[in-house]
C-alpha positions as CSV (number, residue, x, y, z in Angstrom):
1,X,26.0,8.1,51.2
2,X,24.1,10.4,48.5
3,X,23.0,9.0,45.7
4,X,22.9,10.3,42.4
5,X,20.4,10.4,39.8
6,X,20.8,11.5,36.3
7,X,17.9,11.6,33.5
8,X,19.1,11.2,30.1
9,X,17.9,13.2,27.0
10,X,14.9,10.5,25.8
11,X,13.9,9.4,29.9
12,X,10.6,11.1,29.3
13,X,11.1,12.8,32.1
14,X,7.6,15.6,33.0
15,X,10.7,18.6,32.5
16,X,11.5,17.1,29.1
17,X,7.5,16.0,28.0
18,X,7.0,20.2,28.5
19,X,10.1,20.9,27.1
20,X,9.5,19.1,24.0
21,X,5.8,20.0,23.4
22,X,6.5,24.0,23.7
23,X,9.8,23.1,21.1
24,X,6.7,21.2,18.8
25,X,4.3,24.0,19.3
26,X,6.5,26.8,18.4
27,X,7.5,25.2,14.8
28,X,3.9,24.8,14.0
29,X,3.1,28.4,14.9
30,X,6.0,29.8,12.7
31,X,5.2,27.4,10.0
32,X,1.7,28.6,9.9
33,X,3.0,32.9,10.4
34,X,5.3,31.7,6.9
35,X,2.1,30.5,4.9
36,X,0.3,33.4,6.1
37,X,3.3,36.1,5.3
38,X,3.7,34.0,1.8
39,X,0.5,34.7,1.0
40,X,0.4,38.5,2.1
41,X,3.8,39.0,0.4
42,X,2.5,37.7,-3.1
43,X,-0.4,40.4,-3.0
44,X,-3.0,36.7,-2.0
45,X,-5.6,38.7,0.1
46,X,-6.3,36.2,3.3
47,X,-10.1,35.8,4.4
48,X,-10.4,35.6,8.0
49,X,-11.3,31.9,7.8
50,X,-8.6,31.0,5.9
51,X,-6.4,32.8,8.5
52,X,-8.4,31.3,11.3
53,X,-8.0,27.6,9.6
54,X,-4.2,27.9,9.1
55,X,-3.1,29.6,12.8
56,X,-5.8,27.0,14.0
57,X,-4.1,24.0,12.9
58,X,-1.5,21.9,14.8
59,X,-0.4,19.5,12.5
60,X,3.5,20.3,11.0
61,X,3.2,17.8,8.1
62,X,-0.4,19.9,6.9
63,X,0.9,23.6,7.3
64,X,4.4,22.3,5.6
65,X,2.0,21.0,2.4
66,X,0.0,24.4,2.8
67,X,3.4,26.6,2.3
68,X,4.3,24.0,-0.7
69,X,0.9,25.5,-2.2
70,X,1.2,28.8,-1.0
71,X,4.4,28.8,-3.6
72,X,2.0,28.6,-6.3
73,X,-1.5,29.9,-5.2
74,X,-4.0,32.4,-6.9
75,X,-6.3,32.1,-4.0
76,X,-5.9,31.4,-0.6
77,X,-8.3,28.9,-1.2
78,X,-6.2,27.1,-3.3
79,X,-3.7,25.7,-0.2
80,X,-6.8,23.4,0.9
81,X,-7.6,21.8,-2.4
82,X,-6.6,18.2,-2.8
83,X,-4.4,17.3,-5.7
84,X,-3.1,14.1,-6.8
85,X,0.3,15.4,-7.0
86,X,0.1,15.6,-3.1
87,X,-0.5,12.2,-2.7
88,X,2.8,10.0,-2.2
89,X,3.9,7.0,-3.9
90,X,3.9,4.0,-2.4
């Protein structure tokens, strides 16, 4: 008798782990290509710091608040200064 085993989408399964962290990795490296093409595309000249912070970093929720101030920047500079409007309410 065979027996059958099925792994569900949310196991945790090593295929899924690897799936899942490439799927993560991707967004974050075409979230940070959009700040950096924002910032070309509005004439913002891009140090090679800045562009080494932003295609450096691997968090989504940072490189989603850097495009919010890439929106509105004079400077590249100005997507890593702290504001209190980027603070949330609790």
């Amino acid at each position: 008798m065979k027996s059958l085993v099925t792994h569900y989408p949310g196991h945790r399964t090593m295929f899924e782990e690897t799936y899942l962290e490439g799927e993560a990795k991707g967004k974050v490296e075409d979230r940070a290509s959009l700040v950096l093409r924002l910032l070309e595309k509005r004439g913002i000249d891009v140090p090679e710091d800045v562009r080494e912070r932003i295609t450096s970093c691997d968090d989504l929720d940072t490189l989603t608040l850097w495009f919010d101030r890439s929106l509105t920047a004079t400077a590249a500079g100005d997507l890593f200064v702290e504001s209190s409007e980027d603070e949330t309410n609790p």
